[in-house]
C-alpha positions as CSV (number, residue, x, y, z in Angstrom):
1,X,7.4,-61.6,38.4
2,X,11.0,-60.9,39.4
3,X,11.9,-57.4,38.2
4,X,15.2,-56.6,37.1
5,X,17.4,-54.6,39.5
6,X,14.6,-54.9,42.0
7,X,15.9,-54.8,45.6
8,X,16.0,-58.0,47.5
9,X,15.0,-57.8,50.9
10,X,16.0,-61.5,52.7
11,X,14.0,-64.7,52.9
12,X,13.1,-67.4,50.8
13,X,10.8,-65.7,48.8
14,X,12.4,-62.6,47.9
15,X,11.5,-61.6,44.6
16,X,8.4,-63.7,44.7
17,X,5.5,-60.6,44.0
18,X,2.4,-61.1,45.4
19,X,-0.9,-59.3,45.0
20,X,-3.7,-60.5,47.7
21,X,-7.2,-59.6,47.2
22,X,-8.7,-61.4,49.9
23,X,-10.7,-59.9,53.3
24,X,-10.6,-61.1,56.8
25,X,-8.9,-64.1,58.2
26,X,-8.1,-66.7,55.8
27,X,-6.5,-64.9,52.5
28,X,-4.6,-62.1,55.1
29,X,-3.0,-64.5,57.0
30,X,-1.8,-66.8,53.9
31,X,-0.6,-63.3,53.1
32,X,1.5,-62.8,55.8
33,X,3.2,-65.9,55.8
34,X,4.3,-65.4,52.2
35,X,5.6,-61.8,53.2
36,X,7.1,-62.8,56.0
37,X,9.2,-65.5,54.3
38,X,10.1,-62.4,52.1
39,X,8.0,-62.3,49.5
40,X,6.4,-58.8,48.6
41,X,2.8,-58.5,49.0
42,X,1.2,-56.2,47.7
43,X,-3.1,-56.1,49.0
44,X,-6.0,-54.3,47.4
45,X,-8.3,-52.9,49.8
46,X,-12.0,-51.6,49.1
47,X,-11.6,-47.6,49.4
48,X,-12.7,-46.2,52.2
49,X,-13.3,-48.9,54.9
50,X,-10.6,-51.2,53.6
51,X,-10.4,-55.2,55.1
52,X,-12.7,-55.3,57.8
53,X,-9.1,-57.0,60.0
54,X,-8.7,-53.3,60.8
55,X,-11.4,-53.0,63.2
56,X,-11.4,-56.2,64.5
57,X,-9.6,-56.9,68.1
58,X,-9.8,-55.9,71.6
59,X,-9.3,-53.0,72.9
60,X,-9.7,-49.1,71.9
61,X,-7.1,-49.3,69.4
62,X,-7.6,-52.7,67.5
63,X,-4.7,-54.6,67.1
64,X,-5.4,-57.7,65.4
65,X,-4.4,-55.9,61.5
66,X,-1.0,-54.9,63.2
67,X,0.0,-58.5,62.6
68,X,-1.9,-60.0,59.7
69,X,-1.7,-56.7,57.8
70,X,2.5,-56.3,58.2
71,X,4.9,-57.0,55.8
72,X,1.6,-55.9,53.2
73,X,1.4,-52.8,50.6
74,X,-1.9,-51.1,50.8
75,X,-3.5,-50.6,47.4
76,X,-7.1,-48.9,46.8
77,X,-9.0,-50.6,44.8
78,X,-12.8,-51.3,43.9
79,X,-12.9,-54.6,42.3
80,X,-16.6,-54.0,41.6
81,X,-15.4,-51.5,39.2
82,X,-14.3,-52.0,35.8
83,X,-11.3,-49.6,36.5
84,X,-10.3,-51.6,39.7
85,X,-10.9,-54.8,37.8
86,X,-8.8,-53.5,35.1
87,X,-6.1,-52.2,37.3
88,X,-6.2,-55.9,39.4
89,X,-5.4,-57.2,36.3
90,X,-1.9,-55.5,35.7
91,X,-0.9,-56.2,38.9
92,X,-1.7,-59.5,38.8
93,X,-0.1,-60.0,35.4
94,X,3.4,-58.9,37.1
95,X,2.5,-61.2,40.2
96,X,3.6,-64.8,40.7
97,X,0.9,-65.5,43.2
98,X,-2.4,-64.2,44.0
99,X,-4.6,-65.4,47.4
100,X,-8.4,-64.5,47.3
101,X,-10.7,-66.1,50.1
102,X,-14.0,-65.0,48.4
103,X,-17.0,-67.0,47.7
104,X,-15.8,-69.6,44.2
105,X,-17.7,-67.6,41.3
106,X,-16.8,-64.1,43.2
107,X,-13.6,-63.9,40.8
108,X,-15.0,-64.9,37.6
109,X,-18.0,-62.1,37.9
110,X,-15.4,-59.6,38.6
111,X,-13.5,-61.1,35.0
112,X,-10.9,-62.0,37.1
113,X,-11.2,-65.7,36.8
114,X,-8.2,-68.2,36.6
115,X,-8.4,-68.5,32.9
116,X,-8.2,-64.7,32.2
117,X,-5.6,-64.2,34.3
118,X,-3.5,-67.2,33.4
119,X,-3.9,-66.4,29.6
120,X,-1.8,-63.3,30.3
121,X,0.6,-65.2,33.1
122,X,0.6,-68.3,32.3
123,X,3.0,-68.6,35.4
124,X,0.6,-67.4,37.9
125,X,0.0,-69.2,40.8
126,X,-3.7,-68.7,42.4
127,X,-4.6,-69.9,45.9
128,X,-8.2,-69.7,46.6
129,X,-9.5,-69.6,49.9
130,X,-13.0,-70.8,50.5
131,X,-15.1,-72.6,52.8
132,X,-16.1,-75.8,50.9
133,X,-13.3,-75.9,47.8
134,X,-14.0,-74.9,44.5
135,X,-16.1,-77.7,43.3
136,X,-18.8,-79.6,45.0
137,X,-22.6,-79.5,45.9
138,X,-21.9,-77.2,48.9
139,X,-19.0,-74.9,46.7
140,X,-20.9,-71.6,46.5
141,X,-22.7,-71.7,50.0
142,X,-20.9,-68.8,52.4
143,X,-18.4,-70.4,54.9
144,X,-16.8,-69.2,57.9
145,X,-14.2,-70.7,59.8
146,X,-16.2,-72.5,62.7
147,X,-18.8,-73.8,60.4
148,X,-15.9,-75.3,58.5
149,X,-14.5,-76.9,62.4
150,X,-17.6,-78.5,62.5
151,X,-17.7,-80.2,59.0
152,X,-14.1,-81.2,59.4
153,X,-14.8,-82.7,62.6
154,X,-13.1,-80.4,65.0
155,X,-16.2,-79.1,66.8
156,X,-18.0,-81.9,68.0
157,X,-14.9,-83.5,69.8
158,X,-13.8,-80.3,71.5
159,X,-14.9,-79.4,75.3
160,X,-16.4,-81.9,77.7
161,X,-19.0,-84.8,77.2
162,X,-22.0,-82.7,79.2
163,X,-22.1,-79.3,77.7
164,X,-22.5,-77.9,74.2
165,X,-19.3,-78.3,72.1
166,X,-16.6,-75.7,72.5
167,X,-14.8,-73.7,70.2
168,X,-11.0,-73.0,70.4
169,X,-10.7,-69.8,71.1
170,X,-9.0,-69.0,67.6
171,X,-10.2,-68.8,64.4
172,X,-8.1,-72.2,63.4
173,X,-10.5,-72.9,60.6
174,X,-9.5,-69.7,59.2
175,X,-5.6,-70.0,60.0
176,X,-4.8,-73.9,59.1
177,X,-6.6,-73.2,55.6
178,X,-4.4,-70.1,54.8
179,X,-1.1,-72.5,56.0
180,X,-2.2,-75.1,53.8
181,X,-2.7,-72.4,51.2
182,X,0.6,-71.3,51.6
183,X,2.2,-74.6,51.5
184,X,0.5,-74.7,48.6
185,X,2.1,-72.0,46.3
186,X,5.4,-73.1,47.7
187,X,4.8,-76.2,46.3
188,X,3.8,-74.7,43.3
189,X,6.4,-72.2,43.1
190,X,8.9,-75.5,42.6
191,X,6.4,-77.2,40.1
192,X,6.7,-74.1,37.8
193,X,10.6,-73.9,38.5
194,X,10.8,-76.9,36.5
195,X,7.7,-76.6,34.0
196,X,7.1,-72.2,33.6
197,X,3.3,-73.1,34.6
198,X,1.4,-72.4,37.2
199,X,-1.7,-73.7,38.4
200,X,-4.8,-73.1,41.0
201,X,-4.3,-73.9,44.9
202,X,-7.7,-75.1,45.6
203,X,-7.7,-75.0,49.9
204,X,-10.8,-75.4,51.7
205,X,-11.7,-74.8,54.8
206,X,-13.1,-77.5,56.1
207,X,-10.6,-80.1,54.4
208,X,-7.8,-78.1,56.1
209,X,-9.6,-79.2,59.5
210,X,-10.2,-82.4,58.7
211,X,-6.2,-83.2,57.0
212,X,-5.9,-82.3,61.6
213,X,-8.3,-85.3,62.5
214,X,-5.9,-87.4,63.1
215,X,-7.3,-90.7,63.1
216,X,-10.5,-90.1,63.0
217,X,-12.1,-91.4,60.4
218,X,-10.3,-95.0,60.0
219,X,-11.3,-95.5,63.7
220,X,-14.5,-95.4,62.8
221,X,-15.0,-97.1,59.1
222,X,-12.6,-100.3,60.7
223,X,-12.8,-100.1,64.3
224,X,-16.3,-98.6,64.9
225,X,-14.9,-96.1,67.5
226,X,-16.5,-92.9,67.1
227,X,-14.5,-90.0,68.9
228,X,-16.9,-87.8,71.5
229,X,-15.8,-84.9,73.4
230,X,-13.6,-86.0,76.5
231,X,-12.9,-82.9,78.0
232,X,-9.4,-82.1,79.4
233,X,-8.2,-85.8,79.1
234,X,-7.5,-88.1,75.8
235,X,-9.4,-91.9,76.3
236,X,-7.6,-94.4,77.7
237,X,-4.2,-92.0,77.6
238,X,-2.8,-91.8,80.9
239,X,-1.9,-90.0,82.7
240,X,-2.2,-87.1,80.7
241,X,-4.3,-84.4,82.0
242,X,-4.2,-81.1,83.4
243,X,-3.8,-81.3,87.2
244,X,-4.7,-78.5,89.6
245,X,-1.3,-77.7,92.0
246,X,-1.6,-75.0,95.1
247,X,-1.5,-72.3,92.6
248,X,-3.0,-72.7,88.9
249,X,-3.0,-75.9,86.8
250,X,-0.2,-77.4,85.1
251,X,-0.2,-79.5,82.2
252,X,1.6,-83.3,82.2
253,X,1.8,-86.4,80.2
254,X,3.7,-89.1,81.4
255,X,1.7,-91.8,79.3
256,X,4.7,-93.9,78.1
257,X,5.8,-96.7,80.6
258,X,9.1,-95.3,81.3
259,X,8.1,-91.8,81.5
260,X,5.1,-93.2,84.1
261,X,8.2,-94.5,86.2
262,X,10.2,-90.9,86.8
263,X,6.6,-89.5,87.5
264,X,6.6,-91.9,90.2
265,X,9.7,-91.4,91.4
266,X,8.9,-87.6,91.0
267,X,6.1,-88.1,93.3
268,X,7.6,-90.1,96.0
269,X,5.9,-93.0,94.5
270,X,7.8,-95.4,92.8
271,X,5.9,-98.0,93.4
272,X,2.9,-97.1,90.9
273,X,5.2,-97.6,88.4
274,X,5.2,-101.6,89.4
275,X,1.4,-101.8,90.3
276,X,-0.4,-103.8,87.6
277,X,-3.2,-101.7,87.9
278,X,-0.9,-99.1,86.1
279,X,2.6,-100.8,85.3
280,X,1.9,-101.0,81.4
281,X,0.4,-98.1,78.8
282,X,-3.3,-100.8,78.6
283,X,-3.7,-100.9,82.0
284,X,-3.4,-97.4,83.0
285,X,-6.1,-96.4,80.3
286,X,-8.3,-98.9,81.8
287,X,-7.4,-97.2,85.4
288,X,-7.2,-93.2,83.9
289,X,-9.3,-91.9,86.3
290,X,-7.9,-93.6,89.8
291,X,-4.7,-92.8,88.2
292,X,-5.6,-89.1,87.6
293,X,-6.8,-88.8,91.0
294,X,-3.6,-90.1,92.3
295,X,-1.2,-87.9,90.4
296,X,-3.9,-84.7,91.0
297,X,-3.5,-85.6,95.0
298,X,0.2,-84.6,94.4
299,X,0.2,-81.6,92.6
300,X,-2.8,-80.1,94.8
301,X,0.2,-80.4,97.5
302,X,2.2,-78.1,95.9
303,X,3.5,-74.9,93.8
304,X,3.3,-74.9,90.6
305,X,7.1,-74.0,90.7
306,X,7.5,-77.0,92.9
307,X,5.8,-79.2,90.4
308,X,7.6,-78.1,87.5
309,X,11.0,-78.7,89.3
310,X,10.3,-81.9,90.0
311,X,9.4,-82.5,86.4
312,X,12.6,-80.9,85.1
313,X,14.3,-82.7,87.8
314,X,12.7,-86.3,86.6
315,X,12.7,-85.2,82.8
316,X,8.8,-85.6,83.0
317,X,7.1,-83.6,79.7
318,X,4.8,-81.2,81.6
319,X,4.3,-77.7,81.6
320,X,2.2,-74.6,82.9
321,X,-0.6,-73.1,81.2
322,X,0.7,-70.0,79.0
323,X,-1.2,-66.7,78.8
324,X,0.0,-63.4,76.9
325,X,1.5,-62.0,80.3
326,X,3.6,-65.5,80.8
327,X,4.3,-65.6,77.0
328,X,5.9,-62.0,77.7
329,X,8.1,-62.6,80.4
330,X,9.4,-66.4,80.0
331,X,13.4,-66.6,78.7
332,X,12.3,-68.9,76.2
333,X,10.1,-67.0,74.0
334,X,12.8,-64.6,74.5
335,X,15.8,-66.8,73.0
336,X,14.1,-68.1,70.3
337,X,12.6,-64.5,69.4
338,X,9.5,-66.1,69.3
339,X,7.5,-63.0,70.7
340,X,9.3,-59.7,68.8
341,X,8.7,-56.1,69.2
342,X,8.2,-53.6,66.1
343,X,7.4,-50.1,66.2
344,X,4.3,-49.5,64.7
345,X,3.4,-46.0,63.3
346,X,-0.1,-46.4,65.2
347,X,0.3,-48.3,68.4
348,X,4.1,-47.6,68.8
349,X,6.2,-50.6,70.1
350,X,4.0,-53.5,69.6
351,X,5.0,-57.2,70.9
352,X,3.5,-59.7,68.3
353,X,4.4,-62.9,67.4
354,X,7.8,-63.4,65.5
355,X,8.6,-65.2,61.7
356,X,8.1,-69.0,61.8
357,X,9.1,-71.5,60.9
358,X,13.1,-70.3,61.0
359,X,15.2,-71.4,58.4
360,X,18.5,-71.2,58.9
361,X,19.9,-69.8,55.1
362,X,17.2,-67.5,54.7
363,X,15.6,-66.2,57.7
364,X,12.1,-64.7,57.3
365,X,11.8,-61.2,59.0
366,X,9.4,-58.7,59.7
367,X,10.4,-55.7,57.0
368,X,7.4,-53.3,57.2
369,X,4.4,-52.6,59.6
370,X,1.2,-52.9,58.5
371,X,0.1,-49.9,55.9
372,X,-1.9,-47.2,58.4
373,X,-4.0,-46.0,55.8
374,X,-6.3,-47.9,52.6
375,X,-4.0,-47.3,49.9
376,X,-1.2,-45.6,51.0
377,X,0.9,-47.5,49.0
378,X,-1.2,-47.1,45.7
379,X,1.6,-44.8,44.1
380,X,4.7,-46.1,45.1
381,X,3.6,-49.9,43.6
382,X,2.0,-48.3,40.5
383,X,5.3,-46.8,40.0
384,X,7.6,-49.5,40.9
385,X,5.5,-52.6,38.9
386,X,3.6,-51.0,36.2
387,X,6.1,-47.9,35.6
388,X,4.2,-45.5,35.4
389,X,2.3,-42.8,37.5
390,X,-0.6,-43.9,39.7
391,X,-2.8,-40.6,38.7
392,X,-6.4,-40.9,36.9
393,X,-6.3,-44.6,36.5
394,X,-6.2,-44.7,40.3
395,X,-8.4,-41.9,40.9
396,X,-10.5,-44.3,38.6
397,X,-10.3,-47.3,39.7
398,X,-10.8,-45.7,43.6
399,X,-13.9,-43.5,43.0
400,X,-15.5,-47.4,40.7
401,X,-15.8,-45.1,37.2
């Protein structure tokens, strides 16, 4: 709910109140996009260890909460508890949107279901996070984000045809579900502009993956194409590949047929662009891998700074293989603030990624780091959205009287 008088801090959602009660990937990080398009989000934490996100990461300090934890109020609170199911409830009665990622049924044995809650707010606005929806044969089995990649297709097509499927490298189960989540209770937020209601965001994991299939599915019900994993290289999509230079391996795709033509000139080899083996977009998927041989005997000739000048030079789409060091340094990431620096109370100046997307009226921004301590911030929001003093209701609903 909007309070009177209360202090807007920039972005989209300023004024929007948020109370988050999810753990882990999934509810956090829908969190932190609503806070970082300004929305205030407050999170209740389980006293004592708090979200689990605080320990995970590498190094001897983890880092990992310093992003999906900032722009987030720390509240402690045992939801197992009547007192911290009672307490949940007045915050979530001043909230306009609560995100939980817990198993479906989780909410309702706590009496925090949607029906309770929206009998007291009937503008609230509740995005639930889960692995299989809430509804369904599979709805109360436990789901992670990979077992969700593999359901929605993901899994199975990722890494190369003669090894054991491959993961990412991210948890994008976890983080597509939360943006869809998101986009979610925007779109809500606009349906109960016009209307005063709100309503449930039902996300699931899996269905998050598979909205990212792409084609998928048609290609198989009509065409009978069923997609395999293909390693580095898309079927019948050339040349588009990663090619080893002197140096590292640098990424192009040059599959449209005047694109093809300043990669030939590029190379030195114009005429490719006229050979019928690979003059038109069918024929060089039918010649991918002579083709990719010819354009790797190239780049293993040179730089990767060579390469890329020639592919500036010839306005070819290519580019190198980014790490967190090369993320860091390039001018780019710099310009667009895509990489930002903010000075944490526990690690000190901490690059992390910046807001996104950017809008250009109301910029999202990062306004607080992530709270240091469970429930540091119990007080302060006590005061500032229930009016009163946090004192033996806290001490209640922390110690689960």
């Amino acid at each position: 709910m909007r309070a009177e008088g209360e202090q807007q801090q920039g972005g989209a959602l300023a004024g929007i109140r948020v109370v988050e009660l999810g753990q882990l990937i999934a509810g956090p990080f829908c969190g932190q996009l609503l806070g970082d398009m300004g929305a205030e989000v407050v999170k209740l934490e389980q006293p004592g260890a708090g979200d689990p996100m605080r320990h995970w990461g590498q190094g001897s300090t983890p880092t990992w909460w310093r992003v999906i934890g900032r722009n987030k109020y720390s509240v402690a609170a045992d939801l197992r508890s009547e007192a911290g199911q009672q307490l949940a409830r007045e915050l979530i009665a001043q909230a306009d949107i609560l995100v939980e990622n817990f198993r479906p049924g989780t909410l309702e044995r706590w009496n925090l279901g949607p029906e309770q809650l929206r009998a007291e707010n009937p503008g609230l606005i509740i995005v639930r996070v889960s692995g299989y929806g809430q509804t369904g044969p599979y709805a109360t089995r436990a789901g992670f984000g990979g077992i969700a990649e593999a359901m929605g297709g993901w899994r199975k097509i990722v890494g190369f045809p003669d090894r054991v499927a491959a993961r990412m490298g991210i948890s994008i189960g976890d983080t597509l579900a939360a943006t869809y989540g998101c986009l979610g209770a925007v779109a809500a937020l606009h349906h109960r502009d016009r209307t005063g209601q709100g309503q449930v965001v039902d996300a699931a994991l899996y269905e998050s993956v598979l909205q990212v299939m792409e084609g998928l599915i048609p290609e198989w019900a009509v065409a009978g194409h069923k997609r395999e994993r293909t390693g580095s290289k898309l079927p019948r999509i050339a040349p588009s590949n990663v090619y080893r230079c002197k140096d590292g391996e640098y990424l192009i795709g040059a599959n449209q047929d005047s694109v093809f033509a300043r990669l030939c000139e590029a190379m030195g080899r114009p005429e490719l662009a006229r050979d019928p083996r690979y003059a038109t977009h069918t024929a060089r998927g039918e010649n991918q891998d002579d083709l990719d041989a010819i354009v790797e005997e190239w780049t293993l000739r040179h730089s990767l700074a060579e390469v890329e000048d020639a592919m500036i030079a010839h306005a070819v789409p290519a580019g190198r293989m980014f790490d967190a060091e090369d993320m860091l340094t390039d001018p780019h990431f710099a310009a667009r603030e895509a990489i930002v620096t903010v000075d944490d109370p526990v690690l000190g100046p901490t690059p992390m990624q910046g807001v996104f997307p950017k809008l250009s009226a109301t910029p999202a921004s990062i306004r607080r780091p992530a709270p240091r301590e469970v429930g540091q911030d119990t007080s302060e929001i006590l005061a500032r959205w229930l009016g009163r003093d946090g004192g033996g209701a806290v001490a209640g609903a922390v110690a689960g009287h």
